[in-house]
N, CA, C and O of each residue as an XYZ file, in Angstrom:
472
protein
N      42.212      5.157     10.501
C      41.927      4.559     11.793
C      43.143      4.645     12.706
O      44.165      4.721     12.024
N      43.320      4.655     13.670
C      43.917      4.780     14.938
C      44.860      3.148     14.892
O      44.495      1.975     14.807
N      46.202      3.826     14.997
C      47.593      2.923     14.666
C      47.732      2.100     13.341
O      48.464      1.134     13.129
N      46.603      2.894     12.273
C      47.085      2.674     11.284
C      46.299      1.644     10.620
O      46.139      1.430      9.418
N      45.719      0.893     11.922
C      44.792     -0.776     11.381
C      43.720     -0.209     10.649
O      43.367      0.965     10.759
N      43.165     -1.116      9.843
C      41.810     -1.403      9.069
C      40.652     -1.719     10.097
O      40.501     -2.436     11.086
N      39.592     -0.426      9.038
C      38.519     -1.088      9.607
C      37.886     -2.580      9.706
O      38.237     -3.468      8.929
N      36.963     -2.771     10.685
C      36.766     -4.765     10.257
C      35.235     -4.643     10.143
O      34.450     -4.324     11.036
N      34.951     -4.983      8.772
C      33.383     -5.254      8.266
C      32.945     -6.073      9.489
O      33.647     -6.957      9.980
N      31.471     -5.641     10.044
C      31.542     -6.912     10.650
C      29.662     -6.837     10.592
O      29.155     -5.716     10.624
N      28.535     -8.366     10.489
C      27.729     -8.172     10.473
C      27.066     -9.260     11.429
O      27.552    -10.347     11.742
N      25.698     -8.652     11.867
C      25.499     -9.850     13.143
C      24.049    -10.384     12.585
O      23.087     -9.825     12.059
N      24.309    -11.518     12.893
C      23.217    -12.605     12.455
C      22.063    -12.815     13.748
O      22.648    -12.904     14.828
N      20.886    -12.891     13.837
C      19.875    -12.801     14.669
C      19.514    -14.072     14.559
O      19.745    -14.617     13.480
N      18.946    -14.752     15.502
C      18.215    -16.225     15.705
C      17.463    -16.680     14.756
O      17.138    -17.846     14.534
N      17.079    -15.327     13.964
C      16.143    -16.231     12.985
C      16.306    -16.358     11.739
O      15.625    -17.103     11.035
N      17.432    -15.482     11.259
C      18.342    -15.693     10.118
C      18.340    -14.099      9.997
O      19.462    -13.936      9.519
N      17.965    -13.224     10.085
C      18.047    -12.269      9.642
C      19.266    -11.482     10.147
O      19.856    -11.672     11.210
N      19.552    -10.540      9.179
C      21.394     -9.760      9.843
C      20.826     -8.379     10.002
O      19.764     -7.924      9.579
N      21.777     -7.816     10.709
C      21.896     -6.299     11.349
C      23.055     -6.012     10.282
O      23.864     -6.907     10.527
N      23.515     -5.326      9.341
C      24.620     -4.355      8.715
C      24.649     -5.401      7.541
O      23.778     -6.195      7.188
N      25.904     -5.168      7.043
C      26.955     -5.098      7.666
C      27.596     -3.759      7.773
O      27.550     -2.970      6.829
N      28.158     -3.495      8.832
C      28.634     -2.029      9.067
C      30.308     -2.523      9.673
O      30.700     -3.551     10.225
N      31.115     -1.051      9.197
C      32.901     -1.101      9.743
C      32.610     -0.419     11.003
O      31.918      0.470     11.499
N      33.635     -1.439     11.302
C      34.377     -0.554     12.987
C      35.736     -0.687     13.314
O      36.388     -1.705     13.082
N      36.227      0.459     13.918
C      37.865      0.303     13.784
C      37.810     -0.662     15.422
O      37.029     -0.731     16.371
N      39.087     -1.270     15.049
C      39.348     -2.713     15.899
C      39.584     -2.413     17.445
O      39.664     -3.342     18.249
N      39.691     -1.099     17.826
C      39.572     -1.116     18.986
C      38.157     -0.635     19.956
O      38.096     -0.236     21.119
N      36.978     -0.891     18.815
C      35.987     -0.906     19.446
C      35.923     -2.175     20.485
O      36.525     -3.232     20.297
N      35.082     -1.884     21.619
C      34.563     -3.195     22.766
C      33.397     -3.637     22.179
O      32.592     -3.084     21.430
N      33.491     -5.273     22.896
C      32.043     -5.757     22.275
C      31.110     -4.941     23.052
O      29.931     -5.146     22.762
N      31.307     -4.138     23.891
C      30.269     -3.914     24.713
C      29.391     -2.794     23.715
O      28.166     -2.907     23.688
N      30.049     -1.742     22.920
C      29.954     -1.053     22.066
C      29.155     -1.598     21.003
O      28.107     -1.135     20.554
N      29.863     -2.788     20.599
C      28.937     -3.709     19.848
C      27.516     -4.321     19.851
O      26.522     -4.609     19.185
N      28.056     -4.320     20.953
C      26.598     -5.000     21.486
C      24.948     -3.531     21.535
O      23.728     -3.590     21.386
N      25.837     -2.581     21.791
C      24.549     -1.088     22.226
C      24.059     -0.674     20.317
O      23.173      0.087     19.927
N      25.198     -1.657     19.356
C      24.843     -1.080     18.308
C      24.067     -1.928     17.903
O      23.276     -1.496     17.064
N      23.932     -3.360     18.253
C      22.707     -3.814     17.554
C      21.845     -3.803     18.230
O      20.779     -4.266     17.823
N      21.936     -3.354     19.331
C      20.492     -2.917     20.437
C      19.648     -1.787     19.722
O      18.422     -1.843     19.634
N      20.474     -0.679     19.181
C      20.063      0.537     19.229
C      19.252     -0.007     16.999
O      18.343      0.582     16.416
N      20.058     -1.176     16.482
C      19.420     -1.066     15.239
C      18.564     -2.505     15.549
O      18.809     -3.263     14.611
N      17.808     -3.043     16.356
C      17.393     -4.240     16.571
C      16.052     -3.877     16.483
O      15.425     -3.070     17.169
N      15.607     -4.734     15.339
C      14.177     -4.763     14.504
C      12.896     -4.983     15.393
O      12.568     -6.091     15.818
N      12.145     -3.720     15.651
C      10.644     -3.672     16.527
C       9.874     -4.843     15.724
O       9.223     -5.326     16.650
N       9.700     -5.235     15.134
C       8.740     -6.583     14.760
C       9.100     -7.546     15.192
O       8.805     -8.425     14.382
N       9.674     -8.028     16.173
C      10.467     -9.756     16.425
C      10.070     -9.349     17.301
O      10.017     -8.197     17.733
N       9.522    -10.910     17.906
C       8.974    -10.715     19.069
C       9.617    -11.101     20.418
O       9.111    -11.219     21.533
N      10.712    -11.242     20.042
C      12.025    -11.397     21.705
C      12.924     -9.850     21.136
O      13.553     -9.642     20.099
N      12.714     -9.199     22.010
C      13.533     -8.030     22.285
C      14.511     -7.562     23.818
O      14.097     -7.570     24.977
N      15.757     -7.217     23.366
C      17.096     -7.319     24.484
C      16.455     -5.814     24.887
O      16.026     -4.924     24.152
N      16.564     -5.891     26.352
C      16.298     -4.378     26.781
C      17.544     -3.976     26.938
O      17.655     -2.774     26.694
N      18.980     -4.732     27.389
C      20.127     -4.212     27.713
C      21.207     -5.037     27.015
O      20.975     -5.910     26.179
N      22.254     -4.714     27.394
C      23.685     -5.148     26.770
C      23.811     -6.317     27.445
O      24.753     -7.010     27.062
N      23.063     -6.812     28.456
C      23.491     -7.603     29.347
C      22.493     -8.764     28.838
O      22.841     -9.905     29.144
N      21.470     -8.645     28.209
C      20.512     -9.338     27.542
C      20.756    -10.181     26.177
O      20.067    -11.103     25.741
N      22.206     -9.472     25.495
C      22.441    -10.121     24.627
C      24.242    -10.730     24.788
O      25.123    -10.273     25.515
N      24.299    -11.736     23.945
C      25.600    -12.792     23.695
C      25.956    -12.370     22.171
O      25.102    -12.241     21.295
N      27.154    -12.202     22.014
C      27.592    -12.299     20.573
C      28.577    -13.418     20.503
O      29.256    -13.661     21.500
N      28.740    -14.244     19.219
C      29.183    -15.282     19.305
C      30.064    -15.506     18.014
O      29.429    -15.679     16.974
N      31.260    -15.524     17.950
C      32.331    -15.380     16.682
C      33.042    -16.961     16.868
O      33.790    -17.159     17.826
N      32.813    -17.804     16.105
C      33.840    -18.758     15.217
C      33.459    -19.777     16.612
O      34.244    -20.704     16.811
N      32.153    -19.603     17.669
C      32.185    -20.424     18.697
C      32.394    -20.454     19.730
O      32.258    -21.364     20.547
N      32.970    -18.857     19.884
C      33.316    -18.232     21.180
C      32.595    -17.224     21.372
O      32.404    -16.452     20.432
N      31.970    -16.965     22.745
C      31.034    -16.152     23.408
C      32.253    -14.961     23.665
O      33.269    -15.038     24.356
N      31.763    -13.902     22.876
C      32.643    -12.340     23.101
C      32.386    -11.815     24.772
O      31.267    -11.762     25.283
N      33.654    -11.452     25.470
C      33.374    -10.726     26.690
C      33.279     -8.759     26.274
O      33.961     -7.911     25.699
N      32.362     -8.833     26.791
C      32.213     -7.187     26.617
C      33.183     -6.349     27.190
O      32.779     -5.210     27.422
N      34.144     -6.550     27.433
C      35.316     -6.105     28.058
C      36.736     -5.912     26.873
O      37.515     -4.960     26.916
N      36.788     -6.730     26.152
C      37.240     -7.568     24.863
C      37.178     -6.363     23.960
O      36.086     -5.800     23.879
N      38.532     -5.731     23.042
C      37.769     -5.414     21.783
C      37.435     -6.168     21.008
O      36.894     -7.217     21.358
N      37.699     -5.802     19.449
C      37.139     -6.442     18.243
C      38.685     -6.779     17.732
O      38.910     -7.888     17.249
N      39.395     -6.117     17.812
C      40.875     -6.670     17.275
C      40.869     -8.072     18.506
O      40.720     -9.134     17.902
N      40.983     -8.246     19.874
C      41.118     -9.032     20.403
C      40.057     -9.922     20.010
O      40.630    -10.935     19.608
N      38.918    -10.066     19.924
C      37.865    -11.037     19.794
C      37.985    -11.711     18.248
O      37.173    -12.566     17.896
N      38.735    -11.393     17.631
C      39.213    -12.123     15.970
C      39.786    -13.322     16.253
O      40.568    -13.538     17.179
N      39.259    -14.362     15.177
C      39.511    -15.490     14.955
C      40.213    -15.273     13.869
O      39.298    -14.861     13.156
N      41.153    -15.239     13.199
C      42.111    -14.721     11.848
C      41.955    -16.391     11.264
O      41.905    -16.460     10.036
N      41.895    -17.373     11.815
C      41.865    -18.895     11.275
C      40.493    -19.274     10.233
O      39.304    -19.292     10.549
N      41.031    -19.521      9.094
C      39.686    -19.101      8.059
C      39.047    -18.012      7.677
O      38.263    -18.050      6.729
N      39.321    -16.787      8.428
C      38.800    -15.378      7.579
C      39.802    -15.377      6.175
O      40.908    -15.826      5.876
N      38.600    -14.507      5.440
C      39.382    -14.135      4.288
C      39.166    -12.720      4.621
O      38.318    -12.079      5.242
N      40.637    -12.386      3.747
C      41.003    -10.388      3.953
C      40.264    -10.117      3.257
O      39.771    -10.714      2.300
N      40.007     -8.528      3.960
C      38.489     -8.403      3.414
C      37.260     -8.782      3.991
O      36.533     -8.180      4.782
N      37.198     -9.437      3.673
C      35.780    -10.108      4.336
C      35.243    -10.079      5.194
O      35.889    -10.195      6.236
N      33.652     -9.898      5.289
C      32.354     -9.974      6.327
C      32.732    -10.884      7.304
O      32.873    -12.068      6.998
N      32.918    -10.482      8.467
C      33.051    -11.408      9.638
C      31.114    -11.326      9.855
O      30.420    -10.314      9.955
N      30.621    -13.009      9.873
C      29.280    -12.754     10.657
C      29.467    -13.079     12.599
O      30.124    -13.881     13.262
N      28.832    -12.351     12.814
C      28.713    -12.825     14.508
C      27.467    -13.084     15.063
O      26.739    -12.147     14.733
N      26.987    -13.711     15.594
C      25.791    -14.172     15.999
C      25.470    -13.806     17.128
O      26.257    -13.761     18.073
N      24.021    -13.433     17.186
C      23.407    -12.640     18.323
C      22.542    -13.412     19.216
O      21.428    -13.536     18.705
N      22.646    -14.020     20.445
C      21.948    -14.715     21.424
C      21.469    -13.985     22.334
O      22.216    -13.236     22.963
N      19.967    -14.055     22.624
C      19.047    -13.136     23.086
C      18.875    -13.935     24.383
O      18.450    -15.084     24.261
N      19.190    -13.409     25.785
C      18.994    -13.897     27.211
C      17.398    -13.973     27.551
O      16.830    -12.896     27.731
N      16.713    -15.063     27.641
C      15.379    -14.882     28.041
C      15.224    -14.063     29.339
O      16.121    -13.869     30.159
N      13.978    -13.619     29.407
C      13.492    -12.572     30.008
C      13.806    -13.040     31.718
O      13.766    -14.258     31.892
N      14.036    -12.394     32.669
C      14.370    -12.571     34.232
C      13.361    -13.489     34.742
O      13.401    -14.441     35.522
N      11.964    -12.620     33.719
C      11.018    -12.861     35.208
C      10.650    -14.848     34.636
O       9.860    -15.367     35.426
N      10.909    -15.394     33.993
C      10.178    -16.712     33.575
C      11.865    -17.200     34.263
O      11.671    -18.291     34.800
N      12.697    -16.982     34.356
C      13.466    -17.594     35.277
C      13.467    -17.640     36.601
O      13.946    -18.457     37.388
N      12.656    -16.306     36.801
C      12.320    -16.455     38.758
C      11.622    -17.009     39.132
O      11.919    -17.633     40.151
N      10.261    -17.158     38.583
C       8.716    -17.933     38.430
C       9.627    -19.761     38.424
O       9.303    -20.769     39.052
N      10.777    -19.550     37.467
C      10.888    -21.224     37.468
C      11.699    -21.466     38.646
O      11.884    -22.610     39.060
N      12.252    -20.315     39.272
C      13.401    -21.000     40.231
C      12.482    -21.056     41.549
O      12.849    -21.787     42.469
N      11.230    -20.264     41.677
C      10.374    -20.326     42.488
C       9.611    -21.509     42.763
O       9.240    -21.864     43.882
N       9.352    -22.223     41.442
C       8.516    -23.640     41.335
C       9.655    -24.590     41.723
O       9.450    -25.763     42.032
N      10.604    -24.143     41.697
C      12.023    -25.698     41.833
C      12.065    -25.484     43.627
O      12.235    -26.310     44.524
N      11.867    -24.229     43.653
C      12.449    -24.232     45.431
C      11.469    -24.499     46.575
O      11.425    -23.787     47.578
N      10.710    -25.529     46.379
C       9.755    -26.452     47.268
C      10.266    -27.808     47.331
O       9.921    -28.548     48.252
N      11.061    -28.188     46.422
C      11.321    -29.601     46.223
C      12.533    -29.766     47.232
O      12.445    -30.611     48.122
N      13.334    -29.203     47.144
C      14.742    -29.232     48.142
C      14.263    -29.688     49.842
O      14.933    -30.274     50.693
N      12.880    -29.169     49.911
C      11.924    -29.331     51.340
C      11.854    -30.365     51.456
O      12.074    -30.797     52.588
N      11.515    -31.330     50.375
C      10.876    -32.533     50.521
C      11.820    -33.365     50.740
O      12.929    -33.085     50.284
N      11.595    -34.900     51.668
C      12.796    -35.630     51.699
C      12.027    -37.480     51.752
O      11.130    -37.955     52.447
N      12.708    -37.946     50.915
C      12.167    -39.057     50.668
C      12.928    -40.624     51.578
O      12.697    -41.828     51.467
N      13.780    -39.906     52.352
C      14.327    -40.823     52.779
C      13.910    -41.223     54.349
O      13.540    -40.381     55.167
N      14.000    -42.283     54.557
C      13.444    -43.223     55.988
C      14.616    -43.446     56.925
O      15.592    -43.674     56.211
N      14.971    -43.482     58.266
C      15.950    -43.630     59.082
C      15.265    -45.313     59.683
O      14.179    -45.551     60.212
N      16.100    -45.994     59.428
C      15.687    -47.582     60.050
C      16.885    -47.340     61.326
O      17.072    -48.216     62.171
């Protein structure tokens, strides 16, 4: 690997318990990279599916990974053991359109005004 570092096992956990790998990647992969790889191995039977990179969150030791970030930077070294399966957890962004429909039903109320001028 490139400057010599170790690859880092790393495997991602899905909402409903089920994992993607575990598969190595050398540490200067981006999460963003990360993220297109469990897109590209993300199981057609579940019925919430990420269309983009932007659809999903990965989440290590409690911290939300920036896709900008590699994987050497995004390590928590506090409690890993060498060696060892890092799991990361995969948070699936609900779909646009049930957020527009809701921001559509909220934006009548701002109209309304309940207050009286004495």
């Amino acid at each position: 690997m490139a400057g010599g570092k170790e690859p880092i096992e790393v495997k991602f956990r899905l909402f409903d318990g089920t994992d993607i790998g575990p598969s190595k990647y050398d540490p200067n992969t981006t999460v963003a990279a990360l993220k297109e790889f469990v897109l590209a191995r993300w199981p057609q039977d579940k019925e919430i599916v990420p269309k983009t990179v932007n659809d999903v969150k990965l989440i290590n030791a409690g911290r939300i990974l920036e896709n900008s970030k590699t994987l050497a930077e995004s390590r928590v070294p506090v409690g890993e053991v060498p060696g060892s399966v890092i799991t990361m957890h995969v948070v699936v962004r609900p779909p646009q359109s049930n957020k527009s429909e809701k921001q559509q039903s909220n934006s009548p109320k701002p109209n309304r005004c309940g207050c009286t001028i004495l």
